[in-house]
N, C-alpha and C positions, 0 to 999 in steps of 0.2 A: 796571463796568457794561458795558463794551463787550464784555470777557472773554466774561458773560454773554450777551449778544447775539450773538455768533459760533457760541457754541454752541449758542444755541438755533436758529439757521440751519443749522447740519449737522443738526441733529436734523430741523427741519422738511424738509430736502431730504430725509433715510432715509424719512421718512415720506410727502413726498409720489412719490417716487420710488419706493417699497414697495408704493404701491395698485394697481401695475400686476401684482404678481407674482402672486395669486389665479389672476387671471382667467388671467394665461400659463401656472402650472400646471398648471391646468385642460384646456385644450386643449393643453399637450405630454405629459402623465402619463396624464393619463383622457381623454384624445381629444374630452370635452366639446365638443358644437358650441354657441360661442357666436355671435353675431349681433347685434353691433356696426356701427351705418351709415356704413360706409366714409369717407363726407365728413368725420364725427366725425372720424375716426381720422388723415384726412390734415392736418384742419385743426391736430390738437392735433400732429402731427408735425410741420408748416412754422413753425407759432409757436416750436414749442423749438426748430426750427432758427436761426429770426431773436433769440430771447434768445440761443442759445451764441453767435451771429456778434455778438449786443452785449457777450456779458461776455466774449468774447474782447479786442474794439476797447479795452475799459474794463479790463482787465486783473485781471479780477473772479473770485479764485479759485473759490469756495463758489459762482458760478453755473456759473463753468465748468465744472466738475464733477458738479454736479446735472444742468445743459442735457445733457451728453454723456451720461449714464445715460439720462436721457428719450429723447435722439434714437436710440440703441443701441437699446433694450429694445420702444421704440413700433414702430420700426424692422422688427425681429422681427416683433415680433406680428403686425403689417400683412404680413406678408412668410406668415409662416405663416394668418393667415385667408383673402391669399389664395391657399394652395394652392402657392406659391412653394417653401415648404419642408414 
């Protein structure tokens, strides 16, 4: 069962990890202006910053790994809407 359970935790992290890639292709491929409210975007970026800095402490592979995809990729994104890159 646990087997199970692990896996189904990498799986859930591709996938929650994966929702962000649309929207980022979107605006590096097709230039799309999207128009996301920046508080959004900073909030959900300091919360995956305070999980990786707990599933670092906790020694928590499968978050640690997810958290740093989030912090990377939102990271971007924020960086490119605005205007950054």
């Amino acid at each position: 069962m646990k087997k199970y359970a692990e896996i189904g935790g990498y799986m859930g992290m591709v996938l929650l990890q994966g929702a962000l890639l649309p929207s980022l292709f979107a605006v590096l491929y097709y230039r799309n202006k999207i128009t996301l409210p920046m508080d959004y975007l900073l909030m959900l970026w300091t919360g995956l910053v305070l999980y990786l800095i707990r599933s670092i402490v906790q020694k928590d592979i499968l978050y640690t790994i997810s958290n740093s995809i989030g912090v990377l990729s939102n990271g971007v994104f924020i960086l490119i809407l605005t205007g950054v890159m």
